[in-house]
N, CA, C and O of each residue as an XYZ file, in Angstrom:
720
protein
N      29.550    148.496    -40.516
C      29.113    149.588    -39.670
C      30.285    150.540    -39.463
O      31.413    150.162    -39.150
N      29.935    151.769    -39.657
C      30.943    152.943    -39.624
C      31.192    152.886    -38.305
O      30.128    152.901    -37.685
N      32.435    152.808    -37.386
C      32.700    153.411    -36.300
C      33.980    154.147    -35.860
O      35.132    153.757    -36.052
N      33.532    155.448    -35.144
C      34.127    156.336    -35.091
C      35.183    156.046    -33.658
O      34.633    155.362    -32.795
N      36.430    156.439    -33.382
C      36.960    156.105    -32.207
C      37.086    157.878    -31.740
O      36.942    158.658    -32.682
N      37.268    158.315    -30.753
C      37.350    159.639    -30.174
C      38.136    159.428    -28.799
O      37.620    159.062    -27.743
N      39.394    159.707    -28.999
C      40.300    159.912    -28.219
C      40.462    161.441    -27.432
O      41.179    162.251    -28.020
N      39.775    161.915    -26.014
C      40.035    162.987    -25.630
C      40.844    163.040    -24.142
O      41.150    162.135    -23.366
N      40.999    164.138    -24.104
C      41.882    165.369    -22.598
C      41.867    166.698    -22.789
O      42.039    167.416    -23.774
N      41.614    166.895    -21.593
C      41.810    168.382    -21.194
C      42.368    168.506    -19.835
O      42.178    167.724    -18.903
N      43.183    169.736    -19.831
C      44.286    170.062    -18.876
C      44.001    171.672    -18.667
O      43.337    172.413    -19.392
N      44.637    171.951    -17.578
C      44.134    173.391    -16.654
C      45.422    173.737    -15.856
O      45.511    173.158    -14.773
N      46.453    174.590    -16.199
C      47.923    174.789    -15.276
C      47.355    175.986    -14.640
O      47.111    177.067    -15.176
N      47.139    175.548    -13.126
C      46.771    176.448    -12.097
C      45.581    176.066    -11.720
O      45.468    176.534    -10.587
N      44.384    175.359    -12.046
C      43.263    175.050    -11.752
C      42.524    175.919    -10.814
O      41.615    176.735    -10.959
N      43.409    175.353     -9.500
C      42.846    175.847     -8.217
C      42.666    177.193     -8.046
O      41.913    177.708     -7.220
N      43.671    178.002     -9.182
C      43.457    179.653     -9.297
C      42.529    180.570    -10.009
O      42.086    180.265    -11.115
N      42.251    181.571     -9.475
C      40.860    182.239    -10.414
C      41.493    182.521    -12.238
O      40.709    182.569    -13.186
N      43.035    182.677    -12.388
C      43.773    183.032    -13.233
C      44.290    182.029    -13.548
O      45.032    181.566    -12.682
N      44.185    181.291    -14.757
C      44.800    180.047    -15.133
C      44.587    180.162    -17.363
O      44.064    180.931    -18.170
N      45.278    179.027    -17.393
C      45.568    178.434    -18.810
C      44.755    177.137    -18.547
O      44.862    176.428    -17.546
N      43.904    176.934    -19.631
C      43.430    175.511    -19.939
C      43.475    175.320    -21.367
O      43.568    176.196    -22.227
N      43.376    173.701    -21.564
C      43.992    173.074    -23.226
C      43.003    171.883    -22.911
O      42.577    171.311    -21.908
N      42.847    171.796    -24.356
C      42.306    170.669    -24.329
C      42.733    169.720    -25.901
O      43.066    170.389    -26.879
N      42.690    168.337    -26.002
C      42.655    167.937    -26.934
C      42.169    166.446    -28.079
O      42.532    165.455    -27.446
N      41.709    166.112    -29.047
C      40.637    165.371    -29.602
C      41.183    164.618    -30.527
O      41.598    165.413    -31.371
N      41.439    163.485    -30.881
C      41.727    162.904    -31.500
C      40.334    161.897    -32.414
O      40.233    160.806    -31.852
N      39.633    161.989    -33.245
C      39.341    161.160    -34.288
C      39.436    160.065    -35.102
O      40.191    160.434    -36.002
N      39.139    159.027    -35.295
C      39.797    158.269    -35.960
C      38.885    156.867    -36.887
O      38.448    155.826    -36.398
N      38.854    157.115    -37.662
C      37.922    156.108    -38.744
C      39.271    155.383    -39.806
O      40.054    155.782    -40.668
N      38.911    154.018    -39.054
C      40.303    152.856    -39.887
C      41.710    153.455    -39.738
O      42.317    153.348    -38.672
N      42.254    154.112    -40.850
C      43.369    154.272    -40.496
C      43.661    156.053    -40.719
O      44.680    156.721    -40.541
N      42.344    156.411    -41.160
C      42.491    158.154    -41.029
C      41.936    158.514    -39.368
O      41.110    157.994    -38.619
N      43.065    159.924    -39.248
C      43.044    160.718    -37.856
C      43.070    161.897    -38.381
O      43.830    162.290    -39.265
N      41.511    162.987    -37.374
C      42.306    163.782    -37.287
C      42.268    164.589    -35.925
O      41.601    164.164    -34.981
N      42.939    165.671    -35.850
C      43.435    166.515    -34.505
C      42.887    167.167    -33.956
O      43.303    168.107    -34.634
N      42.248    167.641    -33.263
C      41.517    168.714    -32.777
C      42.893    169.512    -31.027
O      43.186    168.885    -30.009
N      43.182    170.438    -31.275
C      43.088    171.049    -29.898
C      42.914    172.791    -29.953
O      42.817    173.557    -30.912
N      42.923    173.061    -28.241
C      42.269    174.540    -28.866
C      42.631    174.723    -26.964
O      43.124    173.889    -26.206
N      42.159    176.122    -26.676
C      42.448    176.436    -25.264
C      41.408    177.448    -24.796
O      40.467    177.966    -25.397
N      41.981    177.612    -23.193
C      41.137    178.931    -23.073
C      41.839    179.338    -21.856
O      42.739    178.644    -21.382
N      41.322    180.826    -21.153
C      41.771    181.274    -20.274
C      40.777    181.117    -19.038
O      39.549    181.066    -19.106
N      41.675    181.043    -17.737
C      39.928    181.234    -16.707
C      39.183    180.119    -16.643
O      37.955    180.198    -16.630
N      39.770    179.048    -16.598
C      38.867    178.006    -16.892
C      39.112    176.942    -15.745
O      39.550    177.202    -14.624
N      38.674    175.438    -16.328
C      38.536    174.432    -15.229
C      39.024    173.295    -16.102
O      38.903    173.278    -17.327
N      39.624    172.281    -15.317
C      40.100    171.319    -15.851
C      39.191    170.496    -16.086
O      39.728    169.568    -16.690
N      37.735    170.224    -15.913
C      36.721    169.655    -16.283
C      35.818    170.242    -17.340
O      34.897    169.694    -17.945
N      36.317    171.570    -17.438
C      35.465    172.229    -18.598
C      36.053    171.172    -19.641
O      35.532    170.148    -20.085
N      37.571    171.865    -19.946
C      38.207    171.147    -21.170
C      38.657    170.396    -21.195
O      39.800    170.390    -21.652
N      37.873    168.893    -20.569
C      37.303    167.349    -20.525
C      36.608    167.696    -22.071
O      36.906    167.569    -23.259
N      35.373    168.269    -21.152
C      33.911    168.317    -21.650
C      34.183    168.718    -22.877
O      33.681    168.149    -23.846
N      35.055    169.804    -23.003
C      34.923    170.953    -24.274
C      35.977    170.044    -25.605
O      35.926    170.250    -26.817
N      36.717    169.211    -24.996
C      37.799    168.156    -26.175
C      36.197    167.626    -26.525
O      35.636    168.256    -27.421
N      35.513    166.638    -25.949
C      34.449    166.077    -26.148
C      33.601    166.807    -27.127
O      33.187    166.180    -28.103
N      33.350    167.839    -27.005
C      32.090    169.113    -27.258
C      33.101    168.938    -29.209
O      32.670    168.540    -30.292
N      34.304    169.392    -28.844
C      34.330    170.065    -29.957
C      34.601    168.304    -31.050
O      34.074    168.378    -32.160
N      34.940    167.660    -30.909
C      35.119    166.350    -31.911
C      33.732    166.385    -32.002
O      33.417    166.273    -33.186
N      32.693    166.499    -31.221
C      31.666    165.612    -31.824
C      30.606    166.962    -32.851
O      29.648    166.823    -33.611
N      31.339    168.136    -32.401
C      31.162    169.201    -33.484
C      31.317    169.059    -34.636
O      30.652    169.540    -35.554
N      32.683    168.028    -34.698
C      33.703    168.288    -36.084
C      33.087    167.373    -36.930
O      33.428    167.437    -38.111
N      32.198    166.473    -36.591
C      31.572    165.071    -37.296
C      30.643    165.776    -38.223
O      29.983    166.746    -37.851
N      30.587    165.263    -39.492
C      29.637    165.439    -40.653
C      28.396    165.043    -40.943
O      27.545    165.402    -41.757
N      28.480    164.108    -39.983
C      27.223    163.196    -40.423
C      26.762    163.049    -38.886
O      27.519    163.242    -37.934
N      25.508    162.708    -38.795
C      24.457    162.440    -37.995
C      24.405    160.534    -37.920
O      24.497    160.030    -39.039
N      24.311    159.810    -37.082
C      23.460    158.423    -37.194
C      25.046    157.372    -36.961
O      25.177    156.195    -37.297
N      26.014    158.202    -36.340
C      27.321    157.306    -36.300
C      27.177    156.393    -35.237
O      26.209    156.361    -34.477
N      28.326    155.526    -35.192
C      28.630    154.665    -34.029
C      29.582    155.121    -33.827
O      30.437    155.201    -34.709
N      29.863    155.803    -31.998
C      31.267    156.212    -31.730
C      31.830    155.253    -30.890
O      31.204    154.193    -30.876
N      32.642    155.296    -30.315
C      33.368    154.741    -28.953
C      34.276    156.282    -28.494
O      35.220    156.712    -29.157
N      33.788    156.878    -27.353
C      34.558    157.662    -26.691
C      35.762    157.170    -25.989
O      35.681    155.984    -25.669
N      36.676    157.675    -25.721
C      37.699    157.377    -24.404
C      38.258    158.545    -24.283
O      38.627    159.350    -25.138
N      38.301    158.578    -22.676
C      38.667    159.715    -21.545
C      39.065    159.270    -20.624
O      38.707    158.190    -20.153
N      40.073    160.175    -20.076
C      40.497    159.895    -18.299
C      39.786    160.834    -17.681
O      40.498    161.419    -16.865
N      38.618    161.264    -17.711
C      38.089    162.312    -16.860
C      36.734    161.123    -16.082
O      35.709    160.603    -16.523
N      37.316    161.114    -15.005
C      36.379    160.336    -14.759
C      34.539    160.956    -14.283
O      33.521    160.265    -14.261
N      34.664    162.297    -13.992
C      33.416    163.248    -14.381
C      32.815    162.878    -15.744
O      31.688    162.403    -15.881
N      33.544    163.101    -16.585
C      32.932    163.208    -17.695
C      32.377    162.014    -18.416
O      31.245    161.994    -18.900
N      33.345    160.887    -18.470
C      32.699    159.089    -18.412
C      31.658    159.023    -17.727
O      30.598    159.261    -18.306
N      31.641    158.711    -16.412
C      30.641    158.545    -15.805
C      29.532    159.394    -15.499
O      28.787    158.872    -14.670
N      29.247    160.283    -15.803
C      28.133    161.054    -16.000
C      26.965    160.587    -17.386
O      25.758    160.818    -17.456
N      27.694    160.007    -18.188
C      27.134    159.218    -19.268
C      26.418    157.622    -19.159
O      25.409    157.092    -19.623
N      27.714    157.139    -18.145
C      27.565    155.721    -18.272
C      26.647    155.178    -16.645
O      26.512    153.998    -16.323
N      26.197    156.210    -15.944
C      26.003    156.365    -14.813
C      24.203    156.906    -15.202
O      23.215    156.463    -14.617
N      24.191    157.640    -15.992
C      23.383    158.375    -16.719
C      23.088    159.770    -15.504
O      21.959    160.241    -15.366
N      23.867    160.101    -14.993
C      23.614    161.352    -14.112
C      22.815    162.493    -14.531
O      21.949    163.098    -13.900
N      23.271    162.684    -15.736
C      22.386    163.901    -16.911
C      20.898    163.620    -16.328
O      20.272    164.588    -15.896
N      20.245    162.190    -16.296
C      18.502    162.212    -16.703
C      18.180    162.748    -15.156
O      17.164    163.354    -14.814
N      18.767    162.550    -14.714
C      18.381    163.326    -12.891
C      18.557    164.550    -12.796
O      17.599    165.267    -12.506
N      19.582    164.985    -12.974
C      19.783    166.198    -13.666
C      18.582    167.060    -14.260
O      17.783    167.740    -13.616
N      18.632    166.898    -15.459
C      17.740    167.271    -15.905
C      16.020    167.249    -15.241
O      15.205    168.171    -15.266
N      15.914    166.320    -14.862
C      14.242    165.906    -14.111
C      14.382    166.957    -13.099
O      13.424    167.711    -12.923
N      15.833    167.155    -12.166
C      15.566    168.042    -11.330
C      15.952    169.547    -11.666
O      16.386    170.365    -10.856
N      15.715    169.748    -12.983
C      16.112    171.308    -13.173
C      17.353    171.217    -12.805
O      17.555    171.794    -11.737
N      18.298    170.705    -13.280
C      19.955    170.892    -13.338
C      20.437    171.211    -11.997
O      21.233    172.134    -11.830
N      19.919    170.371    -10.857
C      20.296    170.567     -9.849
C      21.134    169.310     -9.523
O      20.985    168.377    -10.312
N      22.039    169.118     -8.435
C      22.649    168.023     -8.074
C      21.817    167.185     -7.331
O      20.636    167.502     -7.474
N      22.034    166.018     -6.425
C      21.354    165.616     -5.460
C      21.065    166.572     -4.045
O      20.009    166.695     -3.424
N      22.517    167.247     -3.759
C      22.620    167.864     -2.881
C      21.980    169.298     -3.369
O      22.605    170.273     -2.952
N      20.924    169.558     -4.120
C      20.438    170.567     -4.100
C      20.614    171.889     -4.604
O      19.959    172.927     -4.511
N      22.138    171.425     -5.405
C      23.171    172.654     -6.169
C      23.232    172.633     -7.593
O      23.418    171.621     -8.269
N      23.053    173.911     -8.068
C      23.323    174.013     -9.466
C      24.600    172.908     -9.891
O      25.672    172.704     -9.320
N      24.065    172.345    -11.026
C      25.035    171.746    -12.097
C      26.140    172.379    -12.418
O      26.038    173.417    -13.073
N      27.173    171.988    -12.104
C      28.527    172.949    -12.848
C      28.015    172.768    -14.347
O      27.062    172.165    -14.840
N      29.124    173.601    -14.900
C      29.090    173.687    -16.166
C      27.811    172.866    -17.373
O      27.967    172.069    -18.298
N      26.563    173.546    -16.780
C      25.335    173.141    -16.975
C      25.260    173.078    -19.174
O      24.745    172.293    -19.970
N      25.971    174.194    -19.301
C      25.511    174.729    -20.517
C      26.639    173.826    -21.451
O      26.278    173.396    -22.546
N      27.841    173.604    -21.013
C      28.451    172.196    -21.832
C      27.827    170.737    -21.557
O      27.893    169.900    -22.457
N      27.345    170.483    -20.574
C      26.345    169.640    -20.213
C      25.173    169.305    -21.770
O      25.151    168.351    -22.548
N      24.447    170.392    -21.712
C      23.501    170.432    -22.656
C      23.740    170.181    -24.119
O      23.216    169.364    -24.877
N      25.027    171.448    -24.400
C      25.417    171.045    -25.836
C      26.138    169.810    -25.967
O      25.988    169.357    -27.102
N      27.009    168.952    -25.090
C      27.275    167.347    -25.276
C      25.704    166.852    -26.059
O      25.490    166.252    -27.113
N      24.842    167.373    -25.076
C      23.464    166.017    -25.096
C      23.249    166.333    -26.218
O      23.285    165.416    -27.038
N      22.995    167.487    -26.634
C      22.405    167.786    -28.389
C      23.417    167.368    -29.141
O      23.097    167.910    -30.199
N      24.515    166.735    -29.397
C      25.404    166.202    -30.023
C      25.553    164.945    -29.934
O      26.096    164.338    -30.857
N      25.095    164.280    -28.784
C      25.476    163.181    -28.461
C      23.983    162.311    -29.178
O      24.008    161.235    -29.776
N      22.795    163.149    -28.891
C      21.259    162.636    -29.761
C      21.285    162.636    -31.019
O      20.352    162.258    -31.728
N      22.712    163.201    -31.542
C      22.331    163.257    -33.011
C      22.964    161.874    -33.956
O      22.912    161.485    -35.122
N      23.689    161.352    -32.415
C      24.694    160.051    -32.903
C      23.513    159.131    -32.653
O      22.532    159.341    -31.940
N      23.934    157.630    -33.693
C      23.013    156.366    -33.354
C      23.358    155.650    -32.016
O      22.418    155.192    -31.366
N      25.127    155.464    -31.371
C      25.771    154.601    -30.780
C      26.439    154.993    -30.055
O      27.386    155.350    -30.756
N      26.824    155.351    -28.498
C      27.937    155.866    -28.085
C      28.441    155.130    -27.029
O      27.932    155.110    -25.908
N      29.771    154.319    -27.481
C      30.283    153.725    -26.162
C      31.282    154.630    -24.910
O      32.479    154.899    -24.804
N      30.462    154.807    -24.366
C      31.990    155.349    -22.972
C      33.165    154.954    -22.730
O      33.115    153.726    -22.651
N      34.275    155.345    -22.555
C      35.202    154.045    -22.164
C      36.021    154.889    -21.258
O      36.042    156.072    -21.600
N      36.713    154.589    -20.177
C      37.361    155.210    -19.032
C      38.772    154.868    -19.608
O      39.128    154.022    -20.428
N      39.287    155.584    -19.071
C      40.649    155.031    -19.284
C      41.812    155.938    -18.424
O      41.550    157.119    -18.197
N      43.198    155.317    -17.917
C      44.034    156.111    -17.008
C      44.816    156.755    -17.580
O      45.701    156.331    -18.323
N      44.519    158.166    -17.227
C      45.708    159.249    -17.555
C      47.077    159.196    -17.424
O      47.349    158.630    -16.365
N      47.984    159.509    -17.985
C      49.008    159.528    -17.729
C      50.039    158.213    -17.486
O      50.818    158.153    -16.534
N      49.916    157.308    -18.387
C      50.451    156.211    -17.932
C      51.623    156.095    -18.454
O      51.950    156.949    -19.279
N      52.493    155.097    -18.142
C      53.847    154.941    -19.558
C      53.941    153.595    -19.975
O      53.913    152.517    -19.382
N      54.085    154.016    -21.403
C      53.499    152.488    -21.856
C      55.566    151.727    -21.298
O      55.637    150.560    -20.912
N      56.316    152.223    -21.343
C      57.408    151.557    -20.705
C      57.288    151.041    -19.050
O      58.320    150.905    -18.393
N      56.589    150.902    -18.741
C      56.400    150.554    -17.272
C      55.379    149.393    -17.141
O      54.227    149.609    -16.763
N      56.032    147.611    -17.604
C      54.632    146.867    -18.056
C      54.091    146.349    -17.099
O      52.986    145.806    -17.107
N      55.113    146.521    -15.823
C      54.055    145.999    -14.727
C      52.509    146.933    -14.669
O      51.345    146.543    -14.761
N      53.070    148.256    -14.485
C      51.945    149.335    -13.959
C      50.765    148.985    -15.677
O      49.568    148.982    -15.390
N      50.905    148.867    -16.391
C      50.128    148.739    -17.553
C      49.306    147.403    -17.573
O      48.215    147.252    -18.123
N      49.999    146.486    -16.898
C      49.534    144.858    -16.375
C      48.226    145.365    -15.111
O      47.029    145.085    -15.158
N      48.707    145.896    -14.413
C      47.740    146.847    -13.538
C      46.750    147.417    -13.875
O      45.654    147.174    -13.369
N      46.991    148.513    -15.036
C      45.592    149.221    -15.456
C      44.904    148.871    -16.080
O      43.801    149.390    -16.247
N      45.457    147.531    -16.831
C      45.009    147.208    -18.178
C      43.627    146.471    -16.991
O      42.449    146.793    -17.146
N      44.057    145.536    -15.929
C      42.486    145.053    -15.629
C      42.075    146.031    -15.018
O      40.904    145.691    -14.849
N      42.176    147.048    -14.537
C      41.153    148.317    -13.855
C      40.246    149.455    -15.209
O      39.423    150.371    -15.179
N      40.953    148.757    -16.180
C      40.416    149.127    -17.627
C      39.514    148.215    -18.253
O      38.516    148.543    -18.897
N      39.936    146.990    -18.021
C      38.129    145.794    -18.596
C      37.263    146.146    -16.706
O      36.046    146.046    -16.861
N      37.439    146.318    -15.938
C      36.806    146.412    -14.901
C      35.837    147.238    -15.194
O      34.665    146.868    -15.115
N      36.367    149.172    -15.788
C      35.394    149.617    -15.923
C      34.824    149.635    -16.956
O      33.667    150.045    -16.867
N      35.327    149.211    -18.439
C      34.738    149.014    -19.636
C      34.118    147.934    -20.588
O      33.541    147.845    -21.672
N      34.777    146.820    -19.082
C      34.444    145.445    -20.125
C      34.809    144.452    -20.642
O      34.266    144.663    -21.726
N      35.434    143.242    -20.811
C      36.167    142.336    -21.177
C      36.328    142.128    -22.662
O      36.782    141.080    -23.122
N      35.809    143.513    -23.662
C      35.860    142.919    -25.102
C      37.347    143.520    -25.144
O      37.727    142.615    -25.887
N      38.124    144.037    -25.026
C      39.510    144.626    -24.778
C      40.594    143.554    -24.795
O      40.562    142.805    -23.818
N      41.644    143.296    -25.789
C      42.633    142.865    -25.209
C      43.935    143.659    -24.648
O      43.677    144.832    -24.918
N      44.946    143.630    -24.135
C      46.133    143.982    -23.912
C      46.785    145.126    -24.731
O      47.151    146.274    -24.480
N      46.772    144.385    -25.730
C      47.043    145.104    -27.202
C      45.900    146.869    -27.606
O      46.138    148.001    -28.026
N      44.897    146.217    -27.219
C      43.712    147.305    -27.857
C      44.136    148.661    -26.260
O      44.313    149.878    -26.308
N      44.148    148.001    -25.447
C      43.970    149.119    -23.699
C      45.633    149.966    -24.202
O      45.645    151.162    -24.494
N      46.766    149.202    -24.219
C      48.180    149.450    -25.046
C      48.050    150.737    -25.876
O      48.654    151.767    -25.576
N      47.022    150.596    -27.208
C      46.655    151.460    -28.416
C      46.020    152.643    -27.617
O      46.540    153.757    -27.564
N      44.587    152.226    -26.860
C      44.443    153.767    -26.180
C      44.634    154.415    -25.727
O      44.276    155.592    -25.754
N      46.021    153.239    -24.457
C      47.042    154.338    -23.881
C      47.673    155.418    -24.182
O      47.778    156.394    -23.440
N      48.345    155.257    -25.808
C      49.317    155.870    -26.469
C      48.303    156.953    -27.213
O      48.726    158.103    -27.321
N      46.889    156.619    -27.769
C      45.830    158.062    -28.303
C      45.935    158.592    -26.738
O      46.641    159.599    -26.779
N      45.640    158.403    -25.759
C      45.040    159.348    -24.429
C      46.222    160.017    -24.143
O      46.207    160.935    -23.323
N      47.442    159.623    -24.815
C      49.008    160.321    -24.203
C      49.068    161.393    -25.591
O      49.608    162.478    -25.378
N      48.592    161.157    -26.852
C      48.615    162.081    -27.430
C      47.553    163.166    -27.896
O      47.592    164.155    -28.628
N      46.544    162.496    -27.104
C      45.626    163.428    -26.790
C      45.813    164.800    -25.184
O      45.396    165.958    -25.149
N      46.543    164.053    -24.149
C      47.412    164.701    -23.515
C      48.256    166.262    -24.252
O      48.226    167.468    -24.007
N      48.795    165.566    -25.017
C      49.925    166.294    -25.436
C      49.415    167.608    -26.950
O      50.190    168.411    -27.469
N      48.000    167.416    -27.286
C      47.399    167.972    -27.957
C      46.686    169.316    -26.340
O      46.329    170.490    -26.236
N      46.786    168.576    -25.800
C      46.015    169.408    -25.020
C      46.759    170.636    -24.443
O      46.279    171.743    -24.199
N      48.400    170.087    -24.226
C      49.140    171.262    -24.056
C      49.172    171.953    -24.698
O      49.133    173.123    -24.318
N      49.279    171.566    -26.324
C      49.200    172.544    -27.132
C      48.350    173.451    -27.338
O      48.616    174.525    -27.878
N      47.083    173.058    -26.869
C      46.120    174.300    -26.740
C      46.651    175.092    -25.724
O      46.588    176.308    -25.907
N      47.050    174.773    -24.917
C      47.345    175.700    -23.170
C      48.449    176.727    -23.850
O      48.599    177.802    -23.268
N      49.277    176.462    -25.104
C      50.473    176.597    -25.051
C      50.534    177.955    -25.964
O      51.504    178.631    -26.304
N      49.008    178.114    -26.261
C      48.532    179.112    -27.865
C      48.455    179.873    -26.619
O      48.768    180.994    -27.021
N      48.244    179.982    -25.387
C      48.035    181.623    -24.318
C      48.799    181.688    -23.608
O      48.722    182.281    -22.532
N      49.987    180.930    -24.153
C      51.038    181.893    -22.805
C      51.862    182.972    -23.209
O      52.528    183.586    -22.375
């Protein structure tokens, strides 16, 4: 069985401001080929380009009927999948519970039409920003990492995604880094 791994982040310097830089970035990976995705924008949100690293890898795929495994530190963007928030969503006309338009409704949508065209998609959470030199704190995340994904994980495998989500990080600056 073909399976695809998808390593993403997206980052926003200034967020909280109407005027900002956002990056985002995608990592790919089937056996031992990778490839890169990052890209940016202006005016944006640090949850857009979550969504939009996401949006654009599963753009970049050729084929229809894959098995992926996602991983993200956005915890919006995981759990909106694994939570299934979308089907409420949707039932209620893209409203929240509390009665409010859906943010970013229209990356919302194009995920789902991308995501229906796959056979398999695992979610997987994972913590931003970690250092893999620090093994207590990694002894730490590593079980707050089978907590939210699962016990098929060893040490070794949570270790490996640390180091894609840090260079998926660092892809992401590089998008931020094409508008300054």
């Amino acid at each position: 069985m073909k399976v695809i791994n998808i390593y993403t982040d997206g980052a926003c310097s200034g967020n909280q401001y109407d005027e900002n830089i956002g990056g985002w970035g995608a990592i790919l990976e089937y056996g031992k080929h990778q490839k890169e995705l990052w890209g940016g924008e202006v005016n944006t949100t640090n949850n857009r380009m979550e969504m939009t690293a996401l949006l654009e890898a599963l753009k970049s795929l050729t084929q229809d009927g894959l098995t992926l495994k996602v991983y993200s530190d956005s915890a919006y963007l995981i759990e909106c999948f694994t939570k299934k928030w979308y089907i409420k969503w949707q039932m209620n006309g893209w409203m929240t519970s509390a009665k409010t338009p859906v943010e970013n409704q229209e990356l919302w949508e194009a995920l789902l039409e991308q995501i229906n065209r796959q056979k398999d998609i695992q979610f997987c959470r994972v913590k931003g920003h970690l250092s893999l030199e620090r093994k207590n704190e990694m002894e730490k995340w590593f079980k707050k990492f089978i907590e939210w994904n699962g016990s098929n994980f060893t040490l070794e495998d949570f270790e490996y995604v640390t180091k894609m989500n840090i260079r998926a990080d660092a892809l992401a600056n590089l998008g931020m880094e094409e508008f300054k």
